[in-house]
Each structure stands twice: as C-alpha cells, then as structure tokens.
Backbone as XML, in Angstrom:
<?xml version="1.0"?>
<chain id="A" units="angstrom">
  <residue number="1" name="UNK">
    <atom name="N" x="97.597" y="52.349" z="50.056"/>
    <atom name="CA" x="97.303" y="53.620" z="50.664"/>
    <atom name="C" x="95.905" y="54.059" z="50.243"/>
  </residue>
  <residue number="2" name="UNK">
    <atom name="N" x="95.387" y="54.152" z="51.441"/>
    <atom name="CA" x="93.651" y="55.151" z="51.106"/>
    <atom name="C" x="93.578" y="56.289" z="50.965"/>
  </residue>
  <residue number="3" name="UNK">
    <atom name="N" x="93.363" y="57.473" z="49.924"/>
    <atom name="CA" x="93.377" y="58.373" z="49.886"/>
    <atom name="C" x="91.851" y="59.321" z="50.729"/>
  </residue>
  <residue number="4" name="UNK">
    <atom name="N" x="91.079" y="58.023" z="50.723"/>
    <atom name="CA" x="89.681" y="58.538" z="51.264"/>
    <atom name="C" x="89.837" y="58.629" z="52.537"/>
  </residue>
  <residue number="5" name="UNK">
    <atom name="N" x="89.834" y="57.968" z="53.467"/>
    <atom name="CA" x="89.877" y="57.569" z="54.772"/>
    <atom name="C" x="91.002" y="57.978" z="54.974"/>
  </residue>
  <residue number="6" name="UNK">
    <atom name="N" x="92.308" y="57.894" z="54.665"/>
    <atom name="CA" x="93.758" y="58.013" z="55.236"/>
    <atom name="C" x="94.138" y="57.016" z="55.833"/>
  </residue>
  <residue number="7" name="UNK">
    <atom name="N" x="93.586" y="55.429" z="55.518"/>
    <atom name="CA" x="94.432" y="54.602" z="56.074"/>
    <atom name="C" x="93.772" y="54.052" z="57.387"/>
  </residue>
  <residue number="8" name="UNK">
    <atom name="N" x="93.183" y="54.554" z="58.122"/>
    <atom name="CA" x="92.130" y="54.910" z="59.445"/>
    <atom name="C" x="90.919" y="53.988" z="59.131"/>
  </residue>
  <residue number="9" name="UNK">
    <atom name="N" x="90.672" y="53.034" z="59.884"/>
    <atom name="CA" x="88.662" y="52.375" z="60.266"/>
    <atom name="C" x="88.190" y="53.604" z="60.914"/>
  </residue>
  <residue number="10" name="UNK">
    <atom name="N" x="86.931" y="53.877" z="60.256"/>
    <atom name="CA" x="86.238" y="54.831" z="61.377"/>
    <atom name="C" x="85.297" y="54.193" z="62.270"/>
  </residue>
  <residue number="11" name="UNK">
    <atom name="N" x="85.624" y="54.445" z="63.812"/>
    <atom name="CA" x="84.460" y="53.799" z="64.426"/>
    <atom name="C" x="83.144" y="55.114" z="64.733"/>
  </residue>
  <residue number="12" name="UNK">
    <atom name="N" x="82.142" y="53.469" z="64.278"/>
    <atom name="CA" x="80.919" y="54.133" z="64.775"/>
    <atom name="C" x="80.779" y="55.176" z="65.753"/>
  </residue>
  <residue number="13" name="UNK">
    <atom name="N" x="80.032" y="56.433" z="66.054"/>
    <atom name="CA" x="79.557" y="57.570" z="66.695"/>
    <atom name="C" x="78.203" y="56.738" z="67.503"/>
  </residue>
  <residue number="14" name="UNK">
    <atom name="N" x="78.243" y="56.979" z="69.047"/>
    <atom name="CA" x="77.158" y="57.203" z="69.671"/>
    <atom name="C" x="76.936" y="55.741" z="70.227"/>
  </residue>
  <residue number="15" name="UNK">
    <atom name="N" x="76.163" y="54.929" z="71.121"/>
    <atom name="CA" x="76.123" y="54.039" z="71.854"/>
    <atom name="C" x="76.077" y="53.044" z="71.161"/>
  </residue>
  <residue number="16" name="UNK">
    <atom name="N" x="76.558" y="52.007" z="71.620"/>
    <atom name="CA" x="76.393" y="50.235" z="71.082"/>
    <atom name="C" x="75.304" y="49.912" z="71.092"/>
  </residue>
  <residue number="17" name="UNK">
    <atom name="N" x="74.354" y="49.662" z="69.434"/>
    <atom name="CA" x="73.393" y="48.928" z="69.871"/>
    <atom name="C" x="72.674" y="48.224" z="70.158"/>
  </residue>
  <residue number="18" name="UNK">
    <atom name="N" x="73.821" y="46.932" z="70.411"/>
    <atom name="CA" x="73.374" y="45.527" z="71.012"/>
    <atom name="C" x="73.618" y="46.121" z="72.529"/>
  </residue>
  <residue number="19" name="UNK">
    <atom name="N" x="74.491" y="47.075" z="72.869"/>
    <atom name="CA" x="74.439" y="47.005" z="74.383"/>
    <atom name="C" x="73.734" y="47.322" z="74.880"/>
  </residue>
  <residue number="20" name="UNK">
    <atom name="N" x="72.716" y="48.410" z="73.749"/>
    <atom name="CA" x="71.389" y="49.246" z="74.403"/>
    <atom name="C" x="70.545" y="48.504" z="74.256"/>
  </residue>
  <residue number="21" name="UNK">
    <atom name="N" x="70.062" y="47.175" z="73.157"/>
    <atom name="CA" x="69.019" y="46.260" z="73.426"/>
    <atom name="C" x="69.076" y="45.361" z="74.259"/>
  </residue>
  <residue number="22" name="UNK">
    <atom name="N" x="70.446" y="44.858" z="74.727"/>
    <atom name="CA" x="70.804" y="43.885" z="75.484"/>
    <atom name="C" x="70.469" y="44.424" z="77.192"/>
  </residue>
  <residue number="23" name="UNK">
    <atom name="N" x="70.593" y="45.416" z="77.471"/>
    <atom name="CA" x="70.280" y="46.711" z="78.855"/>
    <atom name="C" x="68.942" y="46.430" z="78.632"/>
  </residue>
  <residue number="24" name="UNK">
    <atom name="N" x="68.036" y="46.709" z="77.259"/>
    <atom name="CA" x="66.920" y="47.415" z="77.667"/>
    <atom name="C" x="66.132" y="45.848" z="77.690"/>
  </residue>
  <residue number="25" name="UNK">
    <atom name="N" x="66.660" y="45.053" z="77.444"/>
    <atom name="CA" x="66.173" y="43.206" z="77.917"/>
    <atom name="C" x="65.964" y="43.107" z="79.300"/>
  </residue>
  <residue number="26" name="UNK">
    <atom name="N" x="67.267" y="43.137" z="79.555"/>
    <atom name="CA" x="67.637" y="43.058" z="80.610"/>
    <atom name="C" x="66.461" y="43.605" z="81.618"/>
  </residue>
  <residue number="27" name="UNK">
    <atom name="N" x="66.251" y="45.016" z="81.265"/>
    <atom name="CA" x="65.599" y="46.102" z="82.546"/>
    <atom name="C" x="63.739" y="45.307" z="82.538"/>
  </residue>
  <residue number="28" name="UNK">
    <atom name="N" x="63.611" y="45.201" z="81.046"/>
    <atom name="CA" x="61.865" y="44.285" z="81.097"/>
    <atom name="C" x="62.425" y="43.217" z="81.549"/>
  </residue>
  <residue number="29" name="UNK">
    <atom name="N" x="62.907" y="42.142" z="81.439"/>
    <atom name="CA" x="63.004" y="40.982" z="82.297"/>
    <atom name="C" x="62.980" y="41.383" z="83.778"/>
  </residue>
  <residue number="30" name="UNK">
    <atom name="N" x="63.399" y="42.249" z="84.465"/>
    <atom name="CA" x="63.753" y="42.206" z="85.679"/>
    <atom name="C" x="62.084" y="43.587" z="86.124"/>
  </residue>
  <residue number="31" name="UNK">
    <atom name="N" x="61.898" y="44.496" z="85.351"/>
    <atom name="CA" x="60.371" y="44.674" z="85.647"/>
    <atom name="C" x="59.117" y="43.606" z="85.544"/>
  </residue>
  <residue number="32" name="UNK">
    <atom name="N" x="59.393" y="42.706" z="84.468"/>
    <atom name="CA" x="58.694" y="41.464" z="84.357"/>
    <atom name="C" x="58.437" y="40.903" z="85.461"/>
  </residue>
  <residue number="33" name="UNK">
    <atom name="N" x="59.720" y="40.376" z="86.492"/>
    <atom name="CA" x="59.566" y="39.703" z="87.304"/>
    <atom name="C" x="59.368" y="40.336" z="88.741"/>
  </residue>
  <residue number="34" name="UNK">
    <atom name="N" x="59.354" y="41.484" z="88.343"/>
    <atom name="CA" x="59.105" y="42.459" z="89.957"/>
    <atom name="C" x="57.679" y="42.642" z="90.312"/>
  </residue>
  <residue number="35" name="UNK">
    <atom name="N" x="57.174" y="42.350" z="88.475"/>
    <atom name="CA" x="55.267" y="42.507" z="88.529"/>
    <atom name="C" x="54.818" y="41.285" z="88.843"/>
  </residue>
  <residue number="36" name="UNK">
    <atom name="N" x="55.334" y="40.010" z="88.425"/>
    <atom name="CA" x="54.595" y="38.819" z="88.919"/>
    <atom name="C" x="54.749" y="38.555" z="89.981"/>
  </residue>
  <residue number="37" name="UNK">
    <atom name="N" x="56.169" y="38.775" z="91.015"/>
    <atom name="CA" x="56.431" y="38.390" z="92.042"/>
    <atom name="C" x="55.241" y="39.192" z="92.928"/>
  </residue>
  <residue number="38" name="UNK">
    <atom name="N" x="55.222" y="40.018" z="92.747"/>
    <atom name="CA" x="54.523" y="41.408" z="93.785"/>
    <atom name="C" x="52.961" y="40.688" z="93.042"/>
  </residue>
  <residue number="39" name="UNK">
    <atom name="N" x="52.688" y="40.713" z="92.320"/>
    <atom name="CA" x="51.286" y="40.638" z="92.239"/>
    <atom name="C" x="50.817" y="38.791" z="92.388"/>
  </residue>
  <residue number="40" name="UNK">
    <atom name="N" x="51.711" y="38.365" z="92.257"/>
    <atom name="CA" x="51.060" y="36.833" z="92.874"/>
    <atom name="C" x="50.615" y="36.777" z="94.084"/>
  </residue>
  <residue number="41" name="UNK">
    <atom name="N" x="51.868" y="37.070" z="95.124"/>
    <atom name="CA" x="52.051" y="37.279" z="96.470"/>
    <atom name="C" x="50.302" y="37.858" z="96.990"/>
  </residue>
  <residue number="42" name="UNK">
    <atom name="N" x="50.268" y="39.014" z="95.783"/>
    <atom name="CA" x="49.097" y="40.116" z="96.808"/>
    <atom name="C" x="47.524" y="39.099" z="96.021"/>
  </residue>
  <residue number="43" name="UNK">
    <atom name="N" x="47.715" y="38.477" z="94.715"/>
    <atom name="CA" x="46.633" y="38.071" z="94.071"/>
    <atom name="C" x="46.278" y="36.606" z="93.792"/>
  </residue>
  <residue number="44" name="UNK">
    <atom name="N" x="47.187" y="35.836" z="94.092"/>
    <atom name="CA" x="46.815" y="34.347" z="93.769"/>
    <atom name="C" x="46.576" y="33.224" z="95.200"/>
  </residue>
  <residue number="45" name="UNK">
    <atom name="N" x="45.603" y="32.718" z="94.644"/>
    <atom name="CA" x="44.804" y="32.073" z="95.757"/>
    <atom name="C" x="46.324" y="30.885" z="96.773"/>
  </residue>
  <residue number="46" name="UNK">
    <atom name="N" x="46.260" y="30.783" z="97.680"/>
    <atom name="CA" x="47.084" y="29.969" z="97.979"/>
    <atom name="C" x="46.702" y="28.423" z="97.796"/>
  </residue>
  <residue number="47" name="UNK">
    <atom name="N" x="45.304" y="28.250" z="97.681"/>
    <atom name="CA" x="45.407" y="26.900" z="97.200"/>
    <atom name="C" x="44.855" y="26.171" z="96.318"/>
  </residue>
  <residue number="48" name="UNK">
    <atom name="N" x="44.923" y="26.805" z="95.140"/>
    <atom name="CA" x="45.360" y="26.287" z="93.636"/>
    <atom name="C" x="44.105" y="25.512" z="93.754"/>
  </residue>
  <residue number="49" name="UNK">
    <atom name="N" x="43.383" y="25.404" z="93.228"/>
    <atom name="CA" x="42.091" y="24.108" z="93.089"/>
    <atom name="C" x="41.615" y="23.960" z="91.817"/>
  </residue>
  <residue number="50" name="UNK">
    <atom name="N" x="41.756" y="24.875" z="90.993"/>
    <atom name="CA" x="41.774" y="25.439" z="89.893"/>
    <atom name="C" x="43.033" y="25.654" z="88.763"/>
  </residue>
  <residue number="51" name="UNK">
    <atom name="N" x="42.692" y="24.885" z="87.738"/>
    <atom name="CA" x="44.187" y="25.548" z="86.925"/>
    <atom name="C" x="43.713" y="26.901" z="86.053"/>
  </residue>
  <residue number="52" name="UNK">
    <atom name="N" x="42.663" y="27.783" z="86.190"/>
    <atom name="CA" x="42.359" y="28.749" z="85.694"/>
    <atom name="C" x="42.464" y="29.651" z="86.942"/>
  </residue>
  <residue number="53" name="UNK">
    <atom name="N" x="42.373" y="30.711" z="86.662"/>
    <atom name="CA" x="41.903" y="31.961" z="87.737"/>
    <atom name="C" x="41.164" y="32.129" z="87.666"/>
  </residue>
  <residue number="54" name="UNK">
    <atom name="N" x="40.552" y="32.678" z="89.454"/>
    <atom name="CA" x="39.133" y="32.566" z="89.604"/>
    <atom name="C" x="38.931" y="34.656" z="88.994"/>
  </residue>
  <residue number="55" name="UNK">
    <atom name="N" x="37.603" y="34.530" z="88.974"/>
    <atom name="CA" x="37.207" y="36.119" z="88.040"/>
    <atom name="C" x="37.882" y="37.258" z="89.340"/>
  </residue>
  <residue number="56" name="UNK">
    <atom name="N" x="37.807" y="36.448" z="90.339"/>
    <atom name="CA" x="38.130" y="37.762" z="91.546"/>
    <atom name="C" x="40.059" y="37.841" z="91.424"/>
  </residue>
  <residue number="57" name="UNK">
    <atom name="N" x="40.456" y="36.883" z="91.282"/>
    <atom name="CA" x="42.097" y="36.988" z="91.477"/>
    <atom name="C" x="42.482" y="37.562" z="89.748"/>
  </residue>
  <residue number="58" name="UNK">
    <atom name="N" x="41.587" y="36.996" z="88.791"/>
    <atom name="CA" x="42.201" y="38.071" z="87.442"/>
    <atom name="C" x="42.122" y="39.711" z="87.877"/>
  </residue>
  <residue number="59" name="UNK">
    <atom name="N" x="41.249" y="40.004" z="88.473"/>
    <atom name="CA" x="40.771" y="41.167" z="88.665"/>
    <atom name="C" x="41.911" y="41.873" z="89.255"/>
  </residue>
  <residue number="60" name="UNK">
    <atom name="N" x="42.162" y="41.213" z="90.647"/>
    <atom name="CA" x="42.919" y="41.912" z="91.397"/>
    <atom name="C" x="44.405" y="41.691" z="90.653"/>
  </residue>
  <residue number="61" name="UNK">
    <atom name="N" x="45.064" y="40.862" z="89.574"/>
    <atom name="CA" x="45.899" y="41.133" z="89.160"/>
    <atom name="C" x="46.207" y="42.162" z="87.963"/>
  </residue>
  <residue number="62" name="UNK">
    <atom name="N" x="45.165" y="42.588" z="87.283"/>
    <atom name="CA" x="44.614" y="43.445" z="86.381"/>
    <atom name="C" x="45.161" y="44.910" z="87.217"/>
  </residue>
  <residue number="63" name="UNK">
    <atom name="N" x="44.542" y="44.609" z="87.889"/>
    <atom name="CA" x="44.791" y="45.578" z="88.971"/>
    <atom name="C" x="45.993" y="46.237" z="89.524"/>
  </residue>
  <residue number="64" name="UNK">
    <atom name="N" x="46.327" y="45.311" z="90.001"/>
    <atom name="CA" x="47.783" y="45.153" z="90.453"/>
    <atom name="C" x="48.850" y="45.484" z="89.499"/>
  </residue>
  <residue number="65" name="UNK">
    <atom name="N" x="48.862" y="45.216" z="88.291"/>
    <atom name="CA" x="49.632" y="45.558" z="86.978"/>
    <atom name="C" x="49.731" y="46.905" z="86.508"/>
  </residue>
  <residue number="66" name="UNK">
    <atom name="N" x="48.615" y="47.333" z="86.396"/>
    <atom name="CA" x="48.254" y="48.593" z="86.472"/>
    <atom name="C" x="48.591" y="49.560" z="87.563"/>
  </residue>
  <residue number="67" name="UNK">
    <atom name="N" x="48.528" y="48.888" z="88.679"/>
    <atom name="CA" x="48.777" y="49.926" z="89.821"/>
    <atom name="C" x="50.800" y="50.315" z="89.782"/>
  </residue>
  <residue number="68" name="UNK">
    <atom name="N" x="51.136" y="48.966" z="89.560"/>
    <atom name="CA" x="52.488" y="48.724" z="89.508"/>
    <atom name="C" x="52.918" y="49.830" z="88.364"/>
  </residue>
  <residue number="69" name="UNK">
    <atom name="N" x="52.820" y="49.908" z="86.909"/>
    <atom name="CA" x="53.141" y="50.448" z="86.218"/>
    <atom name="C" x="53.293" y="51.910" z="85.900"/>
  </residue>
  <residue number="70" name="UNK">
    <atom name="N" x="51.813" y="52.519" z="87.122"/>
    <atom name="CA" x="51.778" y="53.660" z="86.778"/>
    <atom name="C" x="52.590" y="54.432" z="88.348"/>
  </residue>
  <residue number="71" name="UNK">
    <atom name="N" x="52.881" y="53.422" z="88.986"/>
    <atom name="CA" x="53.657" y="53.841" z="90.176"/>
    <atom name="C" x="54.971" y="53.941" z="89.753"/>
  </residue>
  <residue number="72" name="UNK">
    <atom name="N" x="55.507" y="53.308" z="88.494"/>
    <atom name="CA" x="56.959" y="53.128" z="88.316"/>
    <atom name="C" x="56.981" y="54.383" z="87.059"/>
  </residue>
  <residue number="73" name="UNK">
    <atom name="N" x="55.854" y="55.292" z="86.183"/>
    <atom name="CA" x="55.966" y="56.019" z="85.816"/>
    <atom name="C" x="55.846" y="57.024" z="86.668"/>
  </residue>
  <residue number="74" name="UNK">
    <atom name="N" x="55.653" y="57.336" z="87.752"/>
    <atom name="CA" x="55.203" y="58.652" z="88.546"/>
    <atom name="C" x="56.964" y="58.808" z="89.222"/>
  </residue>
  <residue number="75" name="UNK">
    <atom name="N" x="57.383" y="57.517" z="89.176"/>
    <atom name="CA" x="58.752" y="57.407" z="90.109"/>
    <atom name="C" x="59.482" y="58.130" z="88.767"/>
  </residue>
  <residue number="76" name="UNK">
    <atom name="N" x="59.549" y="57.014" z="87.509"/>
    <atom name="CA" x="59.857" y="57.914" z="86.651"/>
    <atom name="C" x="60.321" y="59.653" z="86.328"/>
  </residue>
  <residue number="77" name="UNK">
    <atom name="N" x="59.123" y="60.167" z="86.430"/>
    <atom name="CA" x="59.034" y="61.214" z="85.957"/>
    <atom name="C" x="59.688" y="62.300" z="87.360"/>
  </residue>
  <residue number="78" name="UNK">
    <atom name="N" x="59.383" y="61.855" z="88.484"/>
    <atom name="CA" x="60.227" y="62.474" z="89.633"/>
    <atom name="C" x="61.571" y="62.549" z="89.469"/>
  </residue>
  <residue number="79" name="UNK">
    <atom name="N" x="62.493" y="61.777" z="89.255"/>
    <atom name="CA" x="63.321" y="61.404" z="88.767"/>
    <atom name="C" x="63.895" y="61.956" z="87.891"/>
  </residue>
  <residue number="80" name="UNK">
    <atom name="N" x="63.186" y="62.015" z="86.826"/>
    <atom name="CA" x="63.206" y="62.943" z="85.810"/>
    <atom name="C" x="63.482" y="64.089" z="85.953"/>
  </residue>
  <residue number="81" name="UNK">
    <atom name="N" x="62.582" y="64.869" z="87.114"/>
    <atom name="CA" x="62.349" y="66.431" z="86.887"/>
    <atom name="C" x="63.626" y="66.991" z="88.264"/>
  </residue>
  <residue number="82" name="UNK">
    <atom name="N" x="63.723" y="65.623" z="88.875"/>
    <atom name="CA" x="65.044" y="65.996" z="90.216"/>
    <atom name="C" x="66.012" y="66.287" z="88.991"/>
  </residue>
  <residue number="83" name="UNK">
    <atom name="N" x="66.332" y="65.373" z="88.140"/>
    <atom name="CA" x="68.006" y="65.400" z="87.408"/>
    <atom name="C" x="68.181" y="66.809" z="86.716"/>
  </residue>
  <residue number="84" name="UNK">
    <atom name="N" x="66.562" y="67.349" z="86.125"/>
    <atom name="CA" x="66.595" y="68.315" z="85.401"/>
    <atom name="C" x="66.880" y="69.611" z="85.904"/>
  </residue>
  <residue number="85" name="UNK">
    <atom name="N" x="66.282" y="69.556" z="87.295"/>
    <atom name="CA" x="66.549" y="71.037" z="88.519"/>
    <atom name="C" x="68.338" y="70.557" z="89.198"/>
  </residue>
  <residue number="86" name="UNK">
    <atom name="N" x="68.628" y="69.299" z="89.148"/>
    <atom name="CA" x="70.191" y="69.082" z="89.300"/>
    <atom name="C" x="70.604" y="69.928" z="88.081"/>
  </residue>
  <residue number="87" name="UNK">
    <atom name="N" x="70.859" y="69.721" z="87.268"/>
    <atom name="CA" x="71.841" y="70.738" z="86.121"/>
    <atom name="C" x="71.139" y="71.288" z="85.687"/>
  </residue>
  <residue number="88" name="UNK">
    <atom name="N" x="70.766" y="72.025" z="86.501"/>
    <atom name="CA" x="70.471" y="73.452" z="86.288"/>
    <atom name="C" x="71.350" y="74.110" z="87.226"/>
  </residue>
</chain>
C-alpha cells in the first residue's frame, strides 16, 4: 500500500511529446516538399546541362523560397486573427 500516491500511476498533464514532435516532422516534411515541388517547376532549367545551377535559376529559387514562406505566414496569421474574432 502507497500512502503517497494512494496506490494510483499518475499520468502525465498536457500533450504527448513524441506526438507533438512526430506532427511537427511531419508538417516540415510536407512544407519541405511543397517548396521544392513549386519552386523547381517555376525555377529549374528543363535541360540539365549543368550539375550546378546556373546564377539566374539560384536566384529565382532564392526567391521563390522566400516568396513561399512569407505567403504561408500572412495565411498564417489570417487564420489566426479569423479563430480569434470566432471566440469571441
């Protein structure tokens, strides 16, 4: 008999956090591949002659990365400020 506990495991309080690193893998792998797909398509030469990139296609993927990222924070934050005027 436990006089401390009463006999009882206490489970952990508040989210799993292999499930929250394992999610938040998950979500960069799948932004990972939403940026290369989209920015190859718009930035890489179709016929390869080169195993480097030429200075104009780094550019436009530089680019492209950037454009991508700060479009998925603006979505973000919309998002954000809809849920916040929801509960309210």
């Amino acid at each position: 008999m436990n006089f401390f506990g009463g006999g009882q495991q206490q489970q952990p309080q508040g989210p799993d956090p292999v499930f929250a690193a394992k999610t938040e893998m998950e979500m960069y792998t799948d932004l990972f591949n939403k940026i290369s797909s989209s920015c190859y398509h718009k930035c890489a030469s179709r016929k390869h002659r080169d195993q480097d990139l030429s200075l104009g296609e780094m550019t436009c993927t530089d680019r492209c990365v950037a454009k991508y990222l700060d479009s998925q924070q603006l979505i973000g934050e919309v998002l954000r400020k809809a849920n916040e005027a929801q509960q309210q």
